[in-house]
Legacy VTK file of the C-alpha trace (Angstrom):
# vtk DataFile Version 3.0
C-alpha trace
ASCII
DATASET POLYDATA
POINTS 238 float
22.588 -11.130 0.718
24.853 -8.250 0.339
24.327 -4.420 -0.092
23.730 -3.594 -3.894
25.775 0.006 -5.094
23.779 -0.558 -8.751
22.437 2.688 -10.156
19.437 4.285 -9.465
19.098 5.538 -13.007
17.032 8.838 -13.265
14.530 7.776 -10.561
17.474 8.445 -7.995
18.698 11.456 -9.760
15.075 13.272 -9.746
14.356 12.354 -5.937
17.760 13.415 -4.676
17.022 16.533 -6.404
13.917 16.955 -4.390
15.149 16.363 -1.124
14.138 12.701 -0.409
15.609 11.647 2.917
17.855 8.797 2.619
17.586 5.702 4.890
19.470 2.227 5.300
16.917 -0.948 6.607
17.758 -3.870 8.438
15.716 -6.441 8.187
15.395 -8.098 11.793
12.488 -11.122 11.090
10.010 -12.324 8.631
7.105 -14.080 8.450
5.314 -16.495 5.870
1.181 -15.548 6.382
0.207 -17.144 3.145
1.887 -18.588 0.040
1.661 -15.414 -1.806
2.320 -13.014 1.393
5.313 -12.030 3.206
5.819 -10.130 6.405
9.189 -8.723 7.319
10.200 -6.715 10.045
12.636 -3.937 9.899
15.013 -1.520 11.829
14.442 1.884 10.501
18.164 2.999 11.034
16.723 6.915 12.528
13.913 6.591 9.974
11.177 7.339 12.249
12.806 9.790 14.281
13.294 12.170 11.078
10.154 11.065 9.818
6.775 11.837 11.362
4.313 8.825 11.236
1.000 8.753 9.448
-2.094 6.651 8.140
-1.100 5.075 4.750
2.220 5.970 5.052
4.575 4.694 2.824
8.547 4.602 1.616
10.277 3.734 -1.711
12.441 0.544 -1.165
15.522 0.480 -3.646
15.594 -3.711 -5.083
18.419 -4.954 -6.648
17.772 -6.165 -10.359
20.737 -6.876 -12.563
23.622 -3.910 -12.342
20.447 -1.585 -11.449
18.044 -1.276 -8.821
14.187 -0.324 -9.204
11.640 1.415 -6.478
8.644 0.397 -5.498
6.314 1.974 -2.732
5.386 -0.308 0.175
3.620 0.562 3.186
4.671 0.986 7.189
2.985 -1.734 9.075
2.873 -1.505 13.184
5.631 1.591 12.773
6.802 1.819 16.363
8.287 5.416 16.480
9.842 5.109 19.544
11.390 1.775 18.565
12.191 2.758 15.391
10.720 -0.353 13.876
7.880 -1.491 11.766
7.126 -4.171 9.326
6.526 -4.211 5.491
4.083 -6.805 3.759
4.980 -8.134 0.198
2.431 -9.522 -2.096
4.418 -12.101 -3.781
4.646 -12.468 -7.785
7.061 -11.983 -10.332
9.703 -9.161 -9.858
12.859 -7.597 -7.919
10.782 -6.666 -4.651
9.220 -9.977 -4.698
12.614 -11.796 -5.455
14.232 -9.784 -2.667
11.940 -9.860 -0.467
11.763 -14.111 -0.598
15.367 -14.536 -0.115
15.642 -11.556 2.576
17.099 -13.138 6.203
17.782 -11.123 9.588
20.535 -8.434 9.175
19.963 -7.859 5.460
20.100 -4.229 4.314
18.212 -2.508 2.008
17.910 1.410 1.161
14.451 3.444 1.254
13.873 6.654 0.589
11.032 9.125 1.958
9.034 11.430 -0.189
5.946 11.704 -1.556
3.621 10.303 1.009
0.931 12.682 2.039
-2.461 11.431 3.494
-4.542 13.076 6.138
-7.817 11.675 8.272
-10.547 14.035 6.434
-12.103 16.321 9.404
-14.898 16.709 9.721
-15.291 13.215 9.542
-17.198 12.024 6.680
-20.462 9.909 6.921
-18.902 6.793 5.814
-15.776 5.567 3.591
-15.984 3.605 0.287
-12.485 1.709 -0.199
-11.414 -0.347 -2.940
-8.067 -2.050 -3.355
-6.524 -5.483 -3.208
-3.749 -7.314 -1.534
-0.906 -4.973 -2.591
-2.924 -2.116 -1.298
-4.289 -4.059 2.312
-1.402 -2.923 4.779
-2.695 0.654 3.456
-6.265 0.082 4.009
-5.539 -1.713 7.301
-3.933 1.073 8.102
-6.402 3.328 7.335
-9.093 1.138 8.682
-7.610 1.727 12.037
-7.419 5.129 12.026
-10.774 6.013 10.976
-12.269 4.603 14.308
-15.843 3.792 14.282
-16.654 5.684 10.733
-19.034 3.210 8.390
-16.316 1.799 5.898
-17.878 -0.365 2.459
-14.855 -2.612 1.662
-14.105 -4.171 -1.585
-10.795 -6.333 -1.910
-9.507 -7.946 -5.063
-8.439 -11.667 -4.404
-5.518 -12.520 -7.106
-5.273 -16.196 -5.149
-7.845 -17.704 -3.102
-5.967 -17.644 -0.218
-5.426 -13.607 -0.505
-8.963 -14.009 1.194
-7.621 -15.146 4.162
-5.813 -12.247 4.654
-6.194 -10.210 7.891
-8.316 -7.627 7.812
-8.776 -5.079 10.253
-12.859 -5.892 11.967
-15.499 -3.732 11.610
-16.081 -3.227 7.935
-18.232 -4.395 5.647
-15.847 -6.083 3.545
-17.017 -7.596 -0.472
-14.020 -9.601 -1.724
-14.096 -10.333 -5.377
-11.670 -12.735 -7.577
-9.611 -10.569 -9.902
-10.948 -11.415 -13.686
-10.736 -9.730 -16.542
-7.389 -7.751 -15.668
-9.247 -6.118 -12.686
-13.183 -5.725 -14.453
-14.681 -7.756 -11.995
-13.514 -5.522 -9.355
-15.240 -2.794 -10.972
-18.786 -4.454 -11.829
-18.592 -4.959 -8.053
-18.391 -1.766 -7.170
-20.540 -0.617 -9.690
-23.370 -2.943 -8.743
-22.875 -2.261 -4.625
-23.628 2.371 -5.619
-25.132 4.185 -3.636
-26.237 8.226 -3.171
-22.443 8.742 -1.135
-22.074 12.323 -1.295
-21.658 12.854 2.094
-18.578 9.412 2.011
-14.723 9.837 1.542
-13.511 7.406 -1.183
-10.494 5.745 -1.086
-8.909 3.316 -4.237
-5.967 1.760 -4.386
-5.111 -1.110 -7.241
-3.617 -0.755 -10.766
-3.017 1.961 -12.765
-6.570 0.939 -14.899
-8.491 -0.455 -12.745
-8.295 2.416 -9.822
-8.842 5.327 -12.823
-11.900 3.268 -13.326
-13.265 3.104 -10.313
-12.389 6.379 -9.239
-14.641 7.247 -11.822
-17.669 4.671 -10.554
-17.127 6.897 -7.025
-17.438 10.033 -8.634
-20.391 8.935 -11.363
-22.293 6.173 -9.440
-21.856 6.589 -5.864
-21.841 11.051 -5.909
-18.546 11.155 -4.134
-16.953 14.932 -4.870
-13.824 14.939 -6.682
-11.841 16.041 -3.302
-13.108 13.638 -1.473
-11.577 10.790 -3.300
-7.851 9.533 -2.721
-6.632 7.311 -5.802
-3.416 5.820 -6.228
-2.258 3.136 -8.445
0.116 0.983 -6.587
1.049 -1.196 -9.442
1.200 -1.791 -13.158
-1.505 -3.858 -14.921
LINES 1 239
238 0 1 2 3 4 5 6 7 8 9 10 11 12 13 14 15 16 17 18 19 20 21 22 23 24 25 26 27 28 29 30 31 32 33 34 35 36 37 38 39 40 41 42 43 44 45 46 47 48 49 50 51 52 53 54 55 56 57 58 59 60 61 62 63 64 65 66 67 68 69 70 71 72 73 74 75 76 77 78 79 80 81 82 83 84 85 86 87 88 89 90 91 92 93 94 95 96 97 98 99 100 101 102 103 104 105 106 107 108 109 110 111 112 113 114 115 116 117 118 119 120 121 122 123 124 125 126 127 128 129 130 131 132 133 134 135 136 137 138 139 140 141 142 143 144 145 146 147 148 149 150 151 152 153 154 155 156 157 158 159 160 161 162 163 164 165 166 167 168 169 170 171 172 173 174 175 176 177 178 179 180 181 182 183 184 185 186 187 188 189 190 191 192 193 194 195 196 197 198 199 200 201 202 203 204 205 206 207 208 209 210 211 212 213 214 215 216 217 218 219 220 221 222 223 224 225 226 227 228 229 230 231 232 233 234 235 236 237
């Protein structure tokens, strides 16, 4: 694969405009753990040194698609700061950063950009965490998982493919794994069903765009979790 000079469109314009720092990957291994799930490990070219580590964190990867390229927000797995070096997991289905990432072999290139990642361990600690997502969202959730130490966590994970529930997990949580139906509705029942009084709980959702609006809601309505104390982010389009 070669390094792609397509346009960024506006996208690129409006983050360059905000400061983003700009930073060329090297892929430097990968790893097949399911059918639909891709590990590859990356150089960060100075990335980490400029760029202070923290749980959830993610970049915007720039993949090739035509003359243009598109972003799309993936999460550090394992960052190594010292190293400079972490991995990225891919969720496989239809699309540039899934097409990229198939094809992508040691000493590949591939830009990122930093901005717009903010996430902080809530302190005091809450009583517990409710966190919803799938497997697009997991390296985030492990992530956060292992940062929140021996805090009650209520896990509920949307399986696209049966073997998504295979997926590693990080131990300790309670963890409900539901088979996506109904573009995401299932997911939601789920959580809806599993309420409880969780004023005192951090929420956490990451899936679609509809599907984490509406459970964001279910936290606030069903389980009592304050407005503030819920983190929602849709990591892709339904």
């Amino acid at each position: 694969m070669t390094e792609h000079t397509a346009s960024r469109g506006w996208q690129g314009a409006v983050l360059k405009l905000f400061g983003a720092g700009e930073h060329r990957l090297t892929v430097t291994g990968r790893r097949q753990i399911s059918p639909h799930y891709l590990s590859l490990s990356f150089d960060g070219g100075g990335m980490l040194a400029r760029h202070s580590v923290h749980p959830t964190m993610w970049i915007r990867m720039w993949f090739p698609n035509g003359d243009k390229v598109h972003q799309r927000g993936y999460t550090l797995v394992d960052p190594d700061p010292a190293a400079d070096t972490f991995d990225v997991e891919f969720a496989l289905h239809d699309g540039a950063a899934s097409r990229w990432a198939r094809e992508a072999q040691p000493g590949d290139t591939i830009e990122a950009t930093v901005l717009g990642s903010r996430f902080e361990i809530p302190e005091p600690a809450p009583a517990g965490y409710v966190i919803v997502g799938d497997s697009a969202s997991l390296p985030a959730i492990n992530s956060l998982l292992a940062s929140i130490g021996d805090v009650p966590a209520r896990v509920f994970l949307e399986a696209g493919h049966d073997d998504d529930k295979d997926l590693p997990v990080v131990v300790g949580p309670d963890i409900t794994w539901v088979d996506r139906k109904d573009g995401g509705r299932a997911l939601l029942e789920a959580v809806r069903a599993a309420a409880f009084d969780a004023g005192d709980h951090y929420g956490w959702v990451a899936s679609d765009n509809r599907t984490t609006r509406s459970v964001a809601g279910v936290l606030r309505d069903d389980f009592g979790i304050p407005r503030k104390s819920i983190k929602a982010q849709a990591y892709w389009m339904a």
